[in-house]
C-alpha positions in Angstrom: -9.4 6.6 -10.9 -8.3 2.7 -11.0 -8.2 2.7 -14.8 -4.2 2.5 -16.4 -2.9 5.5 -18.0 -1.2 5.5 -20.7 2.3 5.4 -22.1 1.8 8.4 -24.3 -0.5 10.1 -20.8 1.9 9.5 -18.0 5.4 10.8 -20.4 3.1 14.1 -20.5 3.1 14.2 -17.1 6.8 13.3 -16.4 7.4 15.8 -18.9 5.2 18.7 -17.4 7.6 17.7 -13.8 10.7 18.0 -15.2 9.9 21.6 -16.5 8.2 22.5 -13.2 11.5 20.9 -11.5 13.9 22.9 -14.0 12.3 26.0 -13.3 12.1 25.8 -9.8 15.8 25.0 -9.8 16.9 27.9 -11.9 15.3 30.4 -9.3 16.8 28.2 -6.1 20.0 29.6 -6.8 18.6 33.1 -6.7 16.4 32.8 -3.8 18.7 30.6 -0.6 18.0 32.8 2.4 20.1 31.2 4.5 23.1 28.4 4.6 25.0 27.1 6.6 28.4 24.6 6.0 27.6 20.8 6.6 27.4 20.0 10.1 24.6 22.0 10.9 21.3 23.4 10.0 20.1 25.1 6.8 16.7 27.1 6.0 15.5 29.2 3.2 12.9 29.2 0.7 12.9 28.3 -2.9 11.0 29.8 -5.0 9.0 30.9 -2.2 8.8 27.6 -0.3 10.1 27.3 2.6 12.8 24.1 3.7 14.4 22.9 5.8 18.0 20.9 5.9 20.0 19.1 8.3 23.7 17.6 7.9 25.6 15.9 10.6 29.2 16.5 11.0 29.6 13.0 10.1 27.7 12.9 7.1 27.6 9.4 5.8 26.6 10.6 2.5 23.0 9.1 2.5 19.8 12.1 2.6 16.8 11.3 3.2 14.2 13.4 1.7 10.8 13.9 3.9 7.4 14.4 2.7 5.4 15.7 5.3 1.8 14.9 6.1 -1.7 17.5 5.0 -1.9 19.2 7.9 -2.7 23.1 7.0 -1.9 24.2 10.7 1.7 23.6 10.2 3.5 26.0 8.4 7.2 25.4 9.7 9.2 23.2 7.0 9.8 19.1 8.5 12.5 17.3 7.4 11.8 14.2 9.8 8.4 12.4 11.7 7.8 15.7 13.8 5.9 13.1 16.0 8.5 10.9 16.9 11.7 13.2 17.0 13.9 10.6 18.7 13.9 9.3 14.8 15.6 12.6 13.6 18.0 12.3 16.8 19.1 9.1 16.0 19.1 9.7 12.1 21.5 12.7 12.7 23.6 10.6 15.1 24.2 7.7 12.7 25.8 10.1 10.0 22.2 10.5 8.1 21.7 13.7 6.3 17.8 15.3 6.2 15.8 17.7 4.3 12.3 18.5 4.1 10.5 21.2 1.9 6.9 22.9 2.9 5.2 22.1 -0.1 1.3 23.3 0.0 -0.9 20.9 1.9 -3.6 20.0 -1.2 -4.9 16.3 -0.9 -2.6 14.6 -3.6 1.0 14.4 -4.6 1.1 17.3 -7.4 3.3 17.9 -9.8 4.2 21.2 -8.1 5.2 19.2 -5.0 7.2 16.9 -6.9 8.8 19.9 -8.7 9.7 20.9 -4.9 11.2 17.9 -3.9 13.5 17.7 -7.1 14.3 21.5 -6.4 15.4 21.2 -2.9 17.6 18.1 -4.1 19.5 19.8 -6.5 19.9 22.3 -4.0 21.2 20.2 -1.6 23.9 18.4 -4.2 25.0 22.8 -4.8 24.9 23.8 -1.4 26.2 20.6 0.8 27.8 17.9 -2.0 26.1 15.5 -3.6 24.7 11.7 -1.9 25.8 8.4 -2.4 22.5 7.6 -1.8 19.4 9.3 -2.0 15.9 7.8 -0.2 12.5 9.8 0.3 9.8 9.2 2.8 6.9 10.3 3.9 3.5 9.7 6.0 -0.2 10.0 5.1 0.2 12.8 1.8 3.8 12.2 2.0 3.5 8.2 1.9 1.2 9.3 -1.2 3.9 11.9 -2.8 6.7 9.0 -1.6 4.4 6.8 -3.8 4.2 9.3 -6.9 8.0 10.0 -6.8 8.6 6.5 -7.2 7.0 6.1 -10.1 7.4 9.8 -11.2 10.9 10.8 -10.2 12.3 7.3 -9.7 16.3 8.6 -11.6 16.4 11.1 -8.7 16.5 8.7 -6.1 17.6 5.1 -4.5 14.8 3.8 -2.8 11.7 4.9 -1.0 9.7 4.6 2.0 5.8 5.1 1.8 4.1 5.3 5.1 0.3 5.4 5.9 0.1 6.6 2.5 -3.5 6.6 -0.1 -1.3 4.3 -2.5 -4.7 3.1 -3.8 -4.0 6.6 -5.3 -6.4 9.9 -4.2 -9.4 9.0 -7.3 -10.3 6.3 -5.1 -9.9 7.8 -1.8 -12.1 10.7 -2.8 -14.8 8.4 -4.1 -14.8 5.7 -0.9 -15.4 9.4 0.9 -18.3 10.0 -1.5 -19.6 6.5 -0.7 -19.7 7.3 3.1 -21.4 10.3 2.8 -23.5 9.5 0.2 -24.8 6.9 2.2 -25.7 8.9 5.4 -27.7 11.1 3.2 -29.3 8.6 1.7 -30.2 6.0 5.1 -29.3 8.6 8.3 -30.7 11.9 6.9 -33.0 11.4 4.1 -34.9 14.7 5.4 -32.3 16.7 5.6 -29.0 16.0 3.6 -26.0 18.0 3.3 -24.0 19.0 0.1 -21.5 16.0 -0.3 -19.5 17.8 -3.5 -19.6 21.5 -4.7 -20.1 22.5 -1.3 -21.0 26.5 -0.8 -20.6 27.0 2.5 -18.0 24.4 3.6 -17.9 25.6 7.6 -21.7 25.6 7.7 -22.2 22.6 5.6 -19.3 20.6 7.6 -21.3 21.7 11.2 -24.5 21.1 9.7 -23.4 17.7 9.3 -21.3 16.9 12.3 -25.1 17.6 14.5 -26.9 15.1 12.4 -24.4 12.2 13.1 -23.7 13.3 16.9 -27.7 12.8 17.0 -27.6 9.8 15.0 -24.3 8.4 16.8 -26.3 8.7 20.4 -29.0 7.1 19.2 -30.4 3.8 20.3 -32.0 2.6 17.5 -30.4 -0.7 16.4 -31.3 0.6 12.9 -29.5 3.6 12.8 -26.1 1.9 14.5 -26.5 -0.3 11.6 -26.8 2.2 9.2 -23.6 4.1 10.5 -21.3 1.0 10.0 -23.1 0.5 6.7 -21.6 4.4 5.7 -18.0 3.9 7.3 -17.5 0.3 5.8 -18.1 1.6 2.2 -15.4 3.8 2.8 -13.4 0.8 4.4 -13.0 2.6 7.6 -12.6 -0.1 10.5 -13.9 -0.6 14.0 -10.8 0.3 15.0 -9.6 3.5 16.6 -7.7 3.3 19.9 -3.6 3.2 19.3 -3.2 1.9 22.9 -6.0 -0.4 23.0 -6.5 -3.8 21.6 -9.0 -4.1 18.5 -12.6 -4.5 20.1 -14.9 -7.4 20.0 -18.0 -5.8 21.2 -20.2 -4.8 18.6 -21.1 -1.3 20.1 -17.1 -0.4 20.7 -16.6 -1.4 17.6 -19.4 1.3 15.8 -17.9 3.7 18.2 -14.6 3.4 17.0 -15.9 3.8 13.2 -17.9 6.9 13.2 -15.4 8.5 15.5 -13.1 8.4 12.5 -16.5 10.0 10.5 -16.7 12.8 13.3 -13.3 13.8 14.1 -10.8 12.5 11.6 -12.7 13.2 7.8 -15.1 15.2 8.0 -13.7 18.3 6.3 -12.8 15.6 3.3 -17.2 14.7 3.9 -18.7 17.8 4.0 -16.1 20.5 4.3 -13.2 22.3 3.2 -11.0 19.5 2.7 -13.5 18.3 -0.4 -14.2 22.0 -1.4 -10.8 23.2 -1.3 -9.7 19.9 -3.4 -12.5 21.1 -6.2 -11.5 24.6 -6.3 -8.1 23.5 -7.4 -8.8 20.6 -9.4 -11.9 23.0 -11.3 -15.5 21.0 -10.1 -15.8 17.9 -8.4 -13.4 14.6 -9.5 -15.3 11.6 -7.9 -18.5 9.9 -8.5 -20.8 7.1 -7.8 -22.2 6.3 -10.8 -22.6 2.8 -12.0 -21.9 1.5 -8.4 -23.5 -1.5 -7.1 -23.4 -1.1 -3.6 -24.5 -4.4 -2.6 -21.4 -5.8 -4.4 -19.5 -3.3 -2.4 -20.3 -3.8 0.5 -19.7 -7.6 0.1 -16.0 -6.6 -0.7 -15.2 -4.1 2.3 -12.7 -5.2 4.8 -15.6 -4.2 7.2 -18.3 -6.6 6.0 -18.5 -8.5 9.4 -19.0 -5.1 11.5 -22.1 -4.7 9.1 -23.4 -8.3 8.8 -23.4 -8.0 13.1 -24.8 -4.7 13.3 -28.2 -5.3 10.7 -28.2 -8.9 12.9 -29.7 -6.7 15.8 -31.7 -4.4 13.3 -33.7 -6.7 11.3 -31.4 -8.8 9.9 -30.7 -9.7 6.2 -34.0 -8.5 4.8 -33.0 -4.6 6.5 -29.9 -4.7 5.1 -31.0 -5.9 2.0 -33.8 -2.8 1.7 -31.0 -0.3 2.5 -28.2 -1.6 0.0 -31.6 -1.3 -2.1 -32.4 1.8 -0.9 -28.0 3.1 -2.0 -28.8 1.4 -5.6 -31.7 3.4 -6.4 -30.8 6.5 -4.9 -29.6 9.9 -6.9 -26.4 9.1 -8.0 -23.2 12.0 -8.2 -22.0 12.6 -11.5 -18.4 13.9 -12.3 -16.9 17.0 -13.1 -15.2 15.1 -16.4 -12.4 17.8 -16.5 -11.4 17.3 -12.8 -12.0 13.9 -12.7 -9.3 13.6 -15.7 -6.7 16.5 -13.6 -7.1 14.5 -10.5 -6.1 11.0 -12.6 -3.2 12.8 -14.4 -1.8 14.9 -11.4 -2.7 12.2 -8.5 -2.8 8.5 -9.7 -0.6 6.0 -8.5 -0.2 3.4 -11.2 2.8 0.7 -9.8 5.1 1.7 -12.1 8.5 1.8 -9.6 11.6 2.9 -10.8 13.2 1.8 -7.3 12.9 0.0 -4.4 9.9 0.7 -2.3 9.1 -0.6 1.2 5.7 0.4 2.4 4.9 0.8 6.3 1.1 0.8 7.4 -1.4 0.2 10.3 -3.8 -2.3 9.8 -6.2 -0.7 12.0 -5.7 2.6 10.1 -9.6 4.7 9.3 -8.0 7.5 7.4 -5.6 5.7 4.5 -7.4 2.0 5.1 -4.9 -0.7 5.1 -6.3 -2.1 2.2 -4.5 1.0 -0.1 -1.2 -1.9 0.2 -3.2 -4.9 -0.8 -4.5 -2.0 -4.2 -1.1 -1.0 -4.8 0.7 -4.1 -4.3 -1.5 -5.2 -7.2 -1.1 -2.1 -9.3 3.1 -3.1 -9.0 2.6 -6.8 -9.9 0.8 -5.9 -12.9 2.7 -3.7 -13.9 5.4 -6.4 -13.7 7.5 -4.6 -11.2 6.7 -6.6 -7.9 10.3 -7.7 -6.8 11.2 -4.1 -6.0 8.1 -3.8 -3.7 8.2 -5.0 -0.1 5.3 -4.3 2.4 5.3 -3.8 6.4 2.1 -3.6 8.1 1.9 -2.7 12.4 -1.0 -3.8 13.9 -2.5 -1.0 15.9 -5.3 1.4 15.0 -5.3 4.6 14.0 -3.3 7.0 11.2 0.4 7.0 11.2 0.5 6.0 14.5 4.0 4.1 14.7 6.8 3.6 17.2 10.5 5.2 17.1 11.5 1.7 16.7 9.2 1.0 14.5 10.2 3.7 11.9 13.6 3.1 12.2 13.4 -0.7 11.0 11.5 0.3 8.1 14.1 2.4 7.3 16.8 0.0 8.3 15.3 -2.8 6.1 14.8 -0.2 2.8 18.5 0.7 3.4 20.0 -2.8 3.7 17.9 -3.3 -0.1 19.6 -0.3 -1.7 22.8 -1.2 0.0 22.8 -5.1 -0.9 20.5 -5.2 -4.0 18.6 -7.9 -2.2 15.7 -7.4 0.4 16.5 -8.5 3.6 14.6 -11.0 6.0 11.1 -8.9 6.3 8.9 -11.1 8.5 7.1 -9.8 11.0 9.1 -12.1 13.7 12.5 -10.5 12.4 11.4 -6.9 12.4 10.0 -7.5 15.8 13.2 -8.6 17.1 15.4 -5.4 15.3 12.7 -2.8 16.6 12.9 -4.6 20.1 17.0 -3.7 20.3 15.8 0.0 20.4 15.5 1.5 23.9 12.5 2.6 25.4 12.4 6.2 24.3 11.9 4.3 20.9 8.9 2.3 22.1 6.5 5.6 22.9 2.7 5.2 21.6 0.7 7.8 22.2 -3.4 7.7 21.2 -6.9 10.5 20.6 -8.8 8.0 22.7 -6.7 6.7 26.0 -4.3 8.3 28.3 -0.4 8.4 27.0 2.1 8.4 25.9 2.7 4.6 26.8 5.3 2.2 26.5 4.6 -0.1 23.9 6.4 -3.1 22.1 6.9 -3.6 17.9 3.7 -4.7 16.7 4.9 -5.5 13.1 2.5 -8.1 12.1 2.1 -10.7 8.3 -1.0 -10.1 7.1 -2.6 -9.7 3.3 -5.5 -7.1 3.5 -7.8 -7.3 1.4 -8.2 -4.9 -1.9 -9.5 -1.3 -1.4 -13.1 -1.1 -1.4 -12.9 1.5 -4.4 -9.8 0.8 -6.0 -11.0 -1.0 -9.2 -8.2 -1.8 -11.9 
């Protein structure tokens, strides 16, 4: 929600995890379907869950514990970057032990995913021996849970690697979403808008929507193009969406690329059952617009210059000026207090590390905007702790889209911290040179938007985004 929580607020929490972690250990002695000695793999469930373990022969007595990405199609526990499986190979060659646990795909790190993660770790020190050295990673929900177990669960482990996660924390995320569709209701569809929380029909609602901006996103009124980078820069998304493509210049590429994160990539999260499924757990709707001033918000997103070019062909300053008008007066959304106050409790990320955290990200990224880092590298220097926190940012667009090589010097570089106590060189030129020793089965980028896989070269880059559009402290 962007406001602190609490000593006494957050020790309820930790508390409420370590009973949900006790009790899921107690029955994962009980409930281990299958085992095998190390040097091989392991699957079972615990309480129910399924994971996933993997031990070399030569175990070098480090695990990594993965947190797999929301994706509700996958059912199968991960316990590496399913996407890039020459990572796992070479893990697993290098004396790396790995394990990953199916925890349910819900759009923040809860405490019952946490309680999974600490139950498949003390299964793994029972079943295969206990680490030297523990690290947990993660992309997009697992760069968020990576995040949360930092802060949450820091004694159970060494270090951590956050990738493409929300770190700006999920209060935010939900409401930059809320901003986005708000605003297409508001400017795009005045006549006809669609439920943007406490959605009834989430299928119907979700396709309902998806016609209106297919009709909008053809169109060739300058005024409407405007009014569709207006929606996706309030939500920070960027202009940005081809992996295998250089960031476009042209204004009407650029639009293209933003709303194609609208149609494909969020929608369910806009108008369907990503956002209703989110309520039904949390109990009513956790994000709100109230009190916003838009104009000041859209003077702050990382996508101001799409929307200062785009109202240039549309009427200029005075059009732009009516519609942030138009936003301020509008009907604002209200919170559900109660789930506003679960989702702040259960979800928030407040930069209080326990360990070492390197975070990985693309700066072209529409889903978890780059500008989550520059949010949560704020939220660790105030809360004093900035010398554990290093950042890595790639520049490419898209969600989690990163190389072999790429993943691997992330890693690397979190390692060599643990290890030595002391971070390691971390510029961009140095982790472009360790990434570029990887062969080219390392170097694969595939992309939604141009024909791939590619070869590609390390495209770590120094950069300081700016804040989250919605992450207010």
């Amino acid at each position: 929600m962007g406001r602190k929580r609490g000593v006494a607020g957050w020790a309820a929490v930790a508390l409420a995890v370590a009973a949900c972690g006790s009790a899921a250990q107690a029955q994962a002695q009980a409930q281990v379907q299958a085992q095998a000695p190390p040097g091989g793999t392991m699957s079972g469930t615990l309480h129910g869950v399924p994971y996933v373990v993997d031990v070399p022969a030569g175990w070098n007595g480090t695990v990594l514990l993965w947190n797999h990405p929301y994706d509700p199609s996958v059912t199968a526990p991960q316990d590496a970057d399913a996407g890039n499986p020459e990572v796992k190979t070479w893990l697993l060659a290098h004396g790396y032990a790995l394990a990953g646990i199916q925890y349910p795909n819900v759009a923040f790190p809860t405490p019952g995913a946490i309680g999974d993660d600490l139950a498949l770790l003390s299964w793994f020190r029972t079943h295969v021996g206990r680490p030297s050295t523990t690290l947990t990673w993660g992309m997009s929900l697992g760069g968020q849970l990576t995040a949360a177990l930092a802060e949450r669960a820091a004694p159970a482990f060494d270090g951590a690697l956050p990738m493409c996660g929300e770190t700006a924390g999920p209060g935010p995320d939900f409401n930059a979403l809320l901003d986005a569709a708000y605003t297409l209701n508001t400017l795009v569809w005045p006549a006809n808008p669609v439920q943007i929380t406490h959605i009834s029909s989430p299928a119907a609602n979700q396709a309902t929507a998806l016609a209106q901006l297919s009709a909008a996103w053809q169109s060739a009124d300058p005024r409407t193009q405007a009014r569709l980078a207006l929606a996706a820069s309030l939500a920070d998304i960027p202009g940005w969406a081809d992996s295998l493509a250089p960031e476009p210049t042209a204004l009407g590429d650029r639009i293209d690329a933003a709303v194609a994160y609208l149609y494909y990539e969020v929608p369910e999260f806009l108008w369907g059952t990503g956002r209703s499924d989110t309520e039904a757990l949390l109990g009513g709707n956790p994000s709100w617009n109230i009190g916003v001033d838009y104009r000041a918000e859209s003077a702050d997103s990382a996508s101001r210059d799409l929307v200062e070019q785009a109202y240039a062909r549309a009427g200029g300053s005075a059009a732009l000026d009516a519609d942030l008008a138009a936003l301020d007066s509008g009907r604002r959304v209200a919170p559900d207090v109660g789930a506003a106050a679960k989702l702040a409790v259960q979800g928030s990320i407040t930069g209080m590390v326990g360990i070492p955290v390197l975070t990985l990200h693309d700066t072209g990224d529409g889903i978890a905007p780059v500008g989550n880092e520059r949010s949560y590298a704020d939220a660790v220097a105030r809360a004093g702790r900035s010398p554990l926190l290093r950042q890595e940012f790639v520049a490419r667009a898209n969600h989690c889209f990163f190389t072999g090589s790429e993943e691997i010097t992330a890693l690397q570089t979190l390692t060599a911290r643990v290890r030595t106590g002391a971070w390691p060189t971390t510029s961009a030129a140095a982790l472009n040179a360790s990434a570029s020793t990887f062969g080219p089965e390392y170097q694969q980028m595939a992309s939604y938007f141009s024909p791939g896989p590619a070869t590609v070269t390390p495209a770590f880059v120094d950069t300081r985004p700016l804040p989250f559009v919605r992450a207010v402290p």
